[in-house]
N, C-alpha and C positions, 0 to 999 in steps of 0.2 A: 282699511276698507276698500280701498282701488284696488288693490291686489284680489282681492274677496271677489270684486264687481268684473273685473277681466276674465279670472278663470271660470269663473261663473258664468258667461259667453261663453270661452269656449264650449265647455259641459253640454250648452244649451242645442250647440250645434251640433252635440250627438244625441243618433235618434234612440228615444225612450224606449222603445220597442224592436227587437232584434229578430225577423223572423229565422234569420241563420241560427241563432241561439236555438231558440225553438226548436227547429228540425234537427239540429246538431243533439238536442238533449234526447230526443226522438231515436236520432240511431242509437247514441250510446244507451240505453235500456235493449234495445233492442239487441247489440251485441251482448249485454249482459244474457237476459233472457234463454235467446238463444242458446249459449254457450253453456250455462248453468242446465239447459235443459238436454244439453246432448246433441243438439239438434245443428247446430255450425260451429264447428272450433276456432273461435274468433278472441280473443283476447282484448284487455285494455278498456274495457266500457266503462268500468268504474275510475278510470284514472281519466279518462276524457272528461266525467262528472264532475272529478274534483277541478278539474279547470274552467269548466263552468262556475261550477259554486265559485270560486274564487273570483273569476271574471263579476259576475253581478252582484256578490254582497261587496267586494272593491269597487266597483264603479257608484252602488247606492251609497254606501259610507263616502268616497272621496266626493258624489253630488252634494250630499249634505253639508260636510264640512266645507266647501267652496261657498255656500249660501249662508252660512251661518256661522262659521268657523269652531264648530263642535259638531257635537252627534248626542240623539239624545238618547242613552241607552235604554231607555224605557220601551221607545218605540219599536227600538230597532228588535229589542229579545222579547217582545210583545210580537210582533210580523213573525218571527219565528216560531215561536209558541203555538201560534193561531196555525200558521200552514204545517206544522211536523208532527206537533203533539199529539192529537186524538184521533190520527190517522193508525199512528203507531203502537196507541192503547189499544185499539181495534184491534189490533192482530196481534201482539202479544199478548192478548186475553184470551183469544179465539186460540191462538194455535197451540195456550195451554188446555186448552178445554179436549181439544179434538186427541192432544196428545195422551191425556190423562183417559180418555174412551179408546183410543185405539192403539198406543204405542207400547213398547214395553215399558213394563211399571216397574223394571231394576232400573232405569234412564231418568226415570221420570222428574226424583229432585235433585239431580245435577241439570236436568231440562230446564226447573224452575230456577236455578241459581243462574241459566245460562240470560230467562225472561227475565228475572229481577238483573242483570249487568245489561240487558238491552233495554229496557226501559230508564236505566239511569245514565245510560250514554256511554259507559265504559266497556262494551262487549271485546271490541278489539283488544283490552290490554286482559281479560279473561283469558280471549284465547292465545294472547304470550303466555300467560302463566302455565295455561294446561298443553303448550308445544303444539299448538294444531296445527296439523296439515292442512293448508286449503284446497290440495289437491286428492286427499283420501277419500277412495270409494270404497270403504268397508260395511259403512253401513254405520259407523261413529260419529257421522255427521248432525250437527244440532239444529235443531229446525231455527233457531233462532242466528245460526254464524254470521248471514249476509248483512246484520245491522253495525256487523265490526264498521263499515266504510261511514254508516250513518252517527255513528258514535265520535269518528276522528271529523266529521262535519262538525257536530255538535260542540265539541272541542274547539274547533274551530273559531266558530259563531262566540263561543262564551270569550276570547282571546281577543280576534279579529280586530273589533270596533276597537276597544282599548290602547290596544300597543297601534293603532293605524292613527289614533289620534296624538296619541305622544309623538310618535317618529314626525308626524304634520306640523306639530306645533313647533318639536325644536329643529325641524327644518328647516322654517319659516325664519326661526328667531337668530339662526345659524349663518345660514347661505341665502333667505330672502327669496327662498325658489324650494322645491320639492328633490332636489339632488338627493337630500341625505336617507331620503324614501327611498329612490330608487337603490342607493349604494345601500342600504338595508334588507329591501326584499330581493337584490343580486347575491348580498352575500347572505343570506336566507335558502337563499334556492341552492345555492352551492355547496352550503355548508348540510342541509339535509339529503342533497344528494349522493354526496361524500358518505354520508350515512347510510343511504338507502346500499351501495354497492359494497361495503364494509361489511355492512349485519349480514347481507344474502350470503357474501361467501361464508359469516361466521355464524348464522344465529336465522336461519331464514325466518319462522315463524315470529321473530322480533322485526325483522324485515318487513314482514309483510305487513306486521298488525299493527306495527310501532307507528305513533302519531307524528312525531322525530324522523323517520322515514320516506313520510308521505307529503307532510307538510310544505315541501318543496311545489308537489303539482298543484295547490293551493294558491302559493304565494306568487308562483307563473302567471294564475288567473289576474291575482291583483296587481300584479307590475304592469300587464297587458290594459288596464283600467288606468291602472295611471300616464300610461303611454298613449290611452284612446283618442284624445283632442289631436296629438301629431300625426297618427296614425289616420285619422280623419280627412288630413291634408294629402291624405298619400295619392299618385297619379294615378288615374280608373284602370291603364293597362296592367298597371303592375301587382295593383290592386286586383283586378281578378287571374290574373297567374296564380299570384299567393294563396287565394281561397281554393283553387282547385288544385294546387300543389298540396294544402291541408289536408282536404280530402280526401287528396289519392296515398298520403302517408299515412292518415289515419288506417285507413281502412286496408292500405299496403302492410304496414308494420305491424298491424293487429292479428292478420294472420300467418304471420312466420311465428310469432310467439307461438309455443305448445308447451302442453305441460313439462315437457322436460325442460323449458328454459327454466334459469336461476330467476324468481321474478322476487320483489321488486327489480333491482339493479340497475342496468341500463337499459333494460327489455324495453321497459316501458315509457323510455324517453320517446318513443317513434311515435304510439299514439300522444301521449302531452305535445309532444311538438306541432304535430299533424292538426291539436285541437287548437293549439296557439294561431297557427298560419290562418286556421278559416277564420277564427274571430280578429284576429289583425286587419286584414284582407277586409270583411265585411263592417268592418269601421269607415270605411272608403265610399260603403255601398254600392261598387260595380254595379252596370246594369247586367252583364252579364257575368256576373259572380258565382260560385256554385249554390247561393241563396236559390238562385233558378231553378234548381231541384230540391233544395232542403226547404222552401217554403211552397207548403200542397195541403191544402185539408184533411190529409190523412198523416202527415209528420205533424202537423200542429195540435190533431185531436190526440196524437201520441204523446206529444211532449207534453199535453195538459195530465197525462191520469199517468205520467212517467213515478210518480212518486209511490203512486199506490200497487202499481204492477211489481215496483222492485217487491214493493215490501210482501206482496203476498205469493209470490211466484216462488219462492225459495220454500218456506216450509212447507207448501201445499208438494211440492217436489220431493222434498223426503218423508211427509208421512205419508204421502201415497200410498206406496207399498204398506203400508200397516191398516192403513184404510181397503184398499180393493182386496188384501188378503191374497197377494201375489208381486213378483218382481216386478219394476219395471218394464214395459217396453216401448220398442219403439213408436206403435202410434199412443201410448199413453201419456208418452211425452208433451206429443203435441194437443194432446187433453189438457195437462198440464198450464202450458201456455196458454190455453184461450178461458181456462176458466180463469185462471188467475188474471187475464184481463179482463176478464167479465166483471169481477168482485171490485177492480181496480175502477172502473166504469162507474161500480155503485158507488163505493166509497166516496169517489171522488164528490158526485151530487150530493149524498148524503149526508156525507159528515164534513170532507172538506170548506166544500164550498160555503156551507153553513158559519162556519166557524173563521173562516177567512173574510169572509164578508158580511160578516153580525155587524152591523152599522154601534151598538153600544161597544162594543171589544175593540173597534177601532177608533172611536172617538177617547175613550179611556184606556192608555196603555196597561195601564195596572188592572183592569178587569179581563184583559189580552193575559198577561200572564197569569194572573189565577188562573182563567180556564184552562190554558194549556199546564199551568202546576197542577190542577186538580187533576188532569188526565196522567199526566203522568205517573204522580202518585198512588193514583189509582191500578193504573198496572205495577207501579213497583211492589203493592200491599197485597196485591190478588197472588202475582208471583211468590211473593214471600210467604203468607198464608199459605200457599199450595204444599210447601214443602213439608205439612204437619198433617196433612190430610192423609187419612192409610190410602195404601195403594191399590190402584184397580188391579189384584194379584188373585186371577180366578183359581178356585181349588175342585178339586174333584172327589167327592162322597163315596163315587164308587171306585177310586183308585184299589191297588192291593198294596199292603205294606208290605216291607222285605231288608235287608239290611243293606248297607251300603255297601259291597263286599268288592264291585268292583271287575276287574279279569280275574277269572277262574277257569284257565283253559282256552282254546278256542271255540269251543260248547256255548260258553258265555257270551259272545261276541258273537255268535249264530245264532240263540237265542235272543238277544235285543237289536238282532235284524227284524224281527218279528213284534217287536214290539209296540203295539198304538198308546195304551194310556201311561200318563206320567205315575210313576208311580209315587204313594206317600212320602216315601222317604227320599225321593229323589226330591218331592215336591215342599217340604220344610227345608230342605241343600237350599231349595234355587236361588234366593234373596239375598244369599252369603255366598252364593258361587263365583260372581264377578270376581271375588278377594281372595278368593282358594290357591293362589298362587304359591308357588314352594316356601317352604319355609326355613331352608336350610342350603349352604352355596351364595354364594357373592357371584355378582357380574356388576358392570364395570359399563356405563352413563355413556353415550356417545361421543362427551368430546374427550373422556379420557383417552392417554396419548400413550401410558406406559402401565405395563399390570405392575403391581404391587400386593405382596402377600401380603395377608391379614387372615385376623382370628377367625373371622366369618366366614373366610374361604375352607379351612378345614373341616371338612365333618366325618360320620360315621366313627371309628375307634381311633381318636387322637392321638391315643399310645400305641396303638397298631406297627407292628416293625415293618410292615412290610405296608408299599403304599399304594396308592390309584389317582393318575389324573385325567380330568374329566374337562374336553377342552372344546369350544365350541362358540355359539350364540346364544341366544336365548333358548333357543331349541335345546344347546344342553343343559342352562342353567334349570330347563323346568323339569329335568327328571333328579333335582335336589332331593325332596323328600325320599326319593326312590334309594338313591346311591347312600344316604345320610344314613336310613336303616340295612342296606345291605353291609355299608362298612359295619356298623355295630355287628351284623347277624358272623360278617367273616372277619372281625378284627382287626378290619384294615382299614389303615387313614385315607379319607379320600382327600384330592385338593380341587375345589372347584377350578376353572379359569374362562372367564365366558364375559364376551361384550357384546352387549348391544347392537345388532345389523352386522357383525363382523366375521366372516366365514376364516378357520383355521388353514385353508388352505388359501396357499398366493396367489389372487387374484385381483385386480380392480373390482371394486365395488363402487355404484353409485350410491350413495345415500340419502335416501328420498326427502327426508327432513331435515338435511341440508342444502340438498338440491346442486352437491355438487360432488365432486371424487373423495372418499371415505379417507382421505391419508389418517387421521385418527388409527383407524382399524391395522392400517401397513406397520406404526410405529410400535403400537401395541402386540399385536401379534411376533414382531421380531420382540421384545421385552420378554413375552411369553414364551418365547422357544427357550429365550437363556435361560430362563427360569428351568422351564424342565431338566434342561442340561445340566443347571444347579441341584436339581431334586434329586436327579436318577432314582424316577420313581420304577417299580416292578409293572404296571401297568397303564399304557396310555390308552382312554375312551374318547377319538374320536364322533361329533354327531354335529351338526346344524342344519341349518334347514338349505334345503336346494335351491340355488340361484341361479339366473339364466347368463351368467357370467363365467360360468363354471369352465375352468379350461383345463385340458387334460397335466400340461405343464404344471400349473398353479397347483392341481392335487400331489404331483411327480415331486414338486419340492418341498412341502410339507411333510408328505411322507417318508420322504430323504431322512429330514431331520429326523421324525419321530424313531425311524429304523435305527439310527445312528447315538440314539440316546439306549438301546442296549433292552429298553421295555418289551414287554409281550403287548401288542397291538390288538384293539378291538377297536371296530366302524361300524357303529347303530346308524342305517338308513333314517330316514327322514320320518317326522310323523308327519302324518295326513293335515291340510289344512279344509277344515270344515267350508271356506267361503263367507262366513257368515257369523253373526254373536254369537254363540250358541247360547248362554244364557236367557238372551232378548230373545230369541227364536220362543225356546222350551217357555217362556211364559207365555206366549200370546198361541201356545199349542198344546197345551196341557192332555187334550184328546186325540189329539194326534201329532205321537211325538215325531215319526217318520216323517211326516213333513221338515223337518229341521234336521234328517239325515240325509248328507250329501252323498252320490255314489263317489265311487273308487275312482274310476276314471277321471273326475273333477277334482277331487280330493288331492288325489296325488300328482304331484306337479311336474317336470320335465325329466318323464320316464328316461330319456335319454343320457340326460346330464348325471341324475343319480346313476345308471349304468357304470359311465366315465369314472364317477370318482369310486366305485363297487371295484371297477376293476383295478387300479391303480392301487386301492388299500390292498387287496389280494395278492398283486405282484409284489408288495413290503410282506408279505407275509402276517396281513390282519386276519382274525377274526371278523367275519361278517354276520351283524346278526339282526337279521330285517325286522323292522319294527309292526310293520303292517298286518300281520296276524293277529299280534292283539288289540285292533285297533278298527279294521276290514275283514267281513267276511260276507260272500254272493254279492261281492259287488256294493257294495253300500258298505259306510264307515256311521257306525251307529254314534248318538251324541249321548248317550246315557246306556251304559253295562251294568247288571246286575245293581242297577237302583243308585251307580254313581254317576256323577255327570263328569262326562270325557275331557270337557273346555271352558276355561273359564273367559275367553273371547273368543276370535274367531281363527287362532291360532296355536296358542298355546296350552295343555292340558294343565287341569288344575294338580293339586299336591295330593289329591286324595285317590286319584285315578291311578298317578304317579306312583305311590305310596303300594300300591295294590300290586303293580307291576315286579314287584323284589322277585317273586320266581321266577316267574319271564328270566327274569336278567343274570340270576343266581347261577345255573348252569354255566352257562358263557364264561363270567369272572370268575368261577371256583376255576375251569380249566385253564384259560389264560392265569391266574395266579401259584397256578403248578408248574408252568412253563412247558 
């Protein structure tokens, strides 16, 4: 018990009240906010958070056990309950509601599955599973992604108390001191950091989202708590160096990060460290600490309603555009931001405060956590329920019916230049378009390293003598259905060979969902060429999509080989990228489909580059056979021809559009297969 009554002193003689913390929590929203809005390219707000969090639920666990030598877990996931829970039902009920009136309803219950994994606190390991990009502006974005951080909290808090009172105990029982705490959360911090730079170069989205990853800036906070009593004694000049040395790293290291850094990794040790030094530092209390600025009735009135801005600032941000019935822009942005701290404002009075400060819910831990179990529950049932609801999938009485027939000439594709309403049969397609993807052709997962034939890769006439390879990205995998029936129609075996992001000609690629250099793509591609050279197919079809990587050399030795493999050469230009879902589009515009056709000029991506590799095929002696005729016409690239829909996202053509295109293509490959 002397031991219990000493550290208990110290404790004492740190102050309950942090206004550092406060306006520290203040910026970090604020950089979030900002950055998620477009508005300042700042990085690291949520990793400064998690050193927060860390810092105060360690220092109120390590209070407690010092006073009493346990914790009583009641209380503790009661206080959680009360402040997290029915903030968060709030807006995960709201943002399915809003999404179900105004967003596309092909979305809608992968939306609900993404609300039921954010109200049950796993959203982050969802978005491992579905490989998300946190950096994708396509428009794929879930209104619900930004609760991944509040999920790896939640994870947290349910762990925290538990393992902090074990490691206490046989520390005590051990060494008669807290050492074996701190050799736990050093080698905690080290061990997930190890982690954190591992996954980014192999696995980013596991990186990012992985709780194993992050844990680290967590457990920074609580070693900082359990360092606080010495850190207390620290001398006042040094002590304020340190706080405005945090400051200025936070806020220094936050903006070199950009999207193209590898993040997690080490990007983000500048802000955690930057958040460490001010809360070290203002342990000491300096009178002239950077407290001097981070404590002001307007960082304090922030840091109070920080919880509820996160949470509503982010889906209001992406169904925006489905609500005003236009893009983005830039002062819409900062609409964005101020209503979303407006709602953050009520919430806060509203239901927080309520609920945090209910005199029965805090006197009764157990009536703490019903409440906040009921609230949660409550969203995870509303979500779950949502997924069986028909979809808000408006139709139109007066459409015309027509067959799905697709290109028929460039007639076809001038006529659905012209086109406003959806038509019937476009509009029974659209709920199955998302899926429309070929059906025929192998391509090859990003971390694959080498091709490898298989059954799957052969299509069109298997027994065909004579052959075609068709070599590329996904760009080429998605004219499968196309090539699968022109092989039947000319007797010729195709062989697909197509990966993932990986252009056939040699060049460095970045890979945005690794967030690092594509060497996948380098080993592969050379496996690929041996292969052809193993095939000595009659006809090589080059096609991928254009990249801003594109070097004249890189096309020059591709097409080396392909020449040198003795085939008749064909290079399909690129297709058009729409910009945009076009599925999600064509639902939410059923009477004006033109709305969700992009022109030409957008569409098609660096005129210059496609040039490059146009000419470079032509000096090997390819066939050139530009895609964009069936595809564009006056300038606009229509998203539905003759009653099929073009794309089944916002890049790739579906199989049926594909399938349509065999004439197109048929001239081309009959003459290239006569030599």
């Amino acid at each position: 018990m002397t031991r219990h009554r000493s550290t208990a002193a110290q404790t004492e003689r740190l102050r309950k009240y942090r206004p550092d913390i406060q306006g520290l929590r203040a910026v970090a929203i604020m950089m979030v906010v900002t950055m998620h809005c477009g508005i300042i390219d700042i990085h690291g707000g949520v990793d400064v958070s998690f050193v927060l969090s860390g810092f105060l639920i360690g220092s109120q666990l390590l209070a407690e056990i010092d006073k009493t030598g346990k914790v009583s877990l009641s209380k503790f996931w009661a206080r959680r309950m009360r402040r997290l829970a029915p903030g968060m039902a709030v807006v995960v009920i709201t943002t399915a509601t809003v999404a179900w009136l105004y967003a596309s309803p092909l979305r809608f219950r992968d939306t609900m599955r993404d609300g039921l994994s954010a109200a049950l606190s796993f959203m982050n390991w969802r978005l491992v599973e579905t490989g998300t990009d946190y950096f994708a502006n396509d428009g794929t974005q879930s209104p619900y992604q930004h609760f991944w951080s509040l999920g790896i909290e939640e994870q947290f808090y349910v762990a925290a108390p538990i393992v902090l009172v074990v490691t206490v105990w046989l520390s005590r029982r051990l060494f008669r001191n807290r050492a074996l705490v701190a050799l736990f959360l050093t080698a905690l911090i080290g061990g997930s950091l190890y982690l954190s730079v591992k996954e980014t170069a192999e696995n980013q989205p596991l990186a990012y989202f992985g709780t194993q990853t992050r844990i680290w800036e967590l457990a920074s906070g609580i070693l900082l708590a359990l360092g606080a009593p010495l850190l207390s004694r620290m001398n006042q000049g040094l002590a304020t160096v340190i706080s405005w040395l945090g400051l200025a790293t936070t806020i220094g290291t936050a903006l070199l990060i950009t999207k193209e850094t590898p993040l997690p990794g080490y990007a983000v040790a500048g802000p955690v460290l930057g958040a460490c030094l001010i809360i070290a530092g203002g342990c000491a209390n300096p009178r002239l600490g950077v407290e001097t600025i981070l404590h002001n009735p307007v960082t304090n009135y922030v840091g109070n309603v920080s919880y509820g801005w996160y949470l509503w600032h982010w889906p209001i941000l992406i169904l925006w555009p489905d609500v005003v019935g236009r893009d983005i822009t830039y002062s819409d942005r900062f609409r964005v931001l101020s209503l979303s701290f407006i709602l953050a404002v009520l919430m806060y009075y509203v239901v927080e405060l309520r609920f945090r400060n209910n005199a029965q819910l805090v006197a009764t831990p157990w009536k703490g956590i019903f409440a906040g179990g009921t609230a949660t529950a409550g969203a995870a049932a509303a979500t779950a329920c949502a997924m069986f609801i028909p979809l808000n999938l408006a139709t139109s009485a007066s459409a015309a019916d027509g067959d799905a027939g697709g290109y028929a000439g460039e007639a076809s594709v001038k006529k659905a230049v012209l086109q406003k309403e959806l038509s019937a049969t476009a509009q029974s397609a659209l709920p199955g378009s998302p899926k429309d993807m070929t059906h025929y052709g192998c391509i090859d997962n990003t971390d694959v390293k080498k091709f490898v034939m298989r059954e799957n890769c052969v299509i069109g006439d298997k027994q065909g003598k004579s052959s075609i390879v068709v070599i590329g990205d996904s760009h080429a995998w998605q004219w499968g259905d196309a090539f699968d029936a022109l092989g039947k129609s000319l007797h010729v075996k195709v062989v697909t060979m197509a990966k993932g992001g990986c252009s056939p000609e040699v060049y460095a690629i970045k890979n945005p969902e690794l967030n690092r250099e594509y060497s996948e793509c380098d080993s592969w591609r050379t496996s690929a060429f041996k292969s052809i050279r193993d095939l000595k197919p009659d006809v090589i079809v080059v096609t991928s999509r254009i990249r801003r990587e594109v070097t004249e050399s890189g096309a020059e030795q591709a097409f080396k080989v392909f020449e040198a493999s003795g085939a008749e050469l064909v290079y399909i230009t690129d297709t058009p990228q729409p910009g945009r879902n076009v599925p999600d589009c064509l639902a939410t515009h059923i009477h004006d489909v033109s709305a969700c056709n992009p022109t030409e000029d957008k569409a098609v991506e660096y005129r210059d580059l496609r040039a490059v590799e146009q000419k470079v095929a032509e000096r090997h002696g390819a066939q050139v056979l530009d895609a964009l005729p069936a595809f564009c016409a006056d300038n606009v690239c229509p998203t539905v021809i003759a009653g099929q829909i073009v794309y089944f996202d916002a890049s790739h053509m579906t199989a049926g559009y594909a399938k349509s295109l065999v004439p197109f293509l048929k001239p081309t490959l009959k003459q290239a297969l006569a030599g």
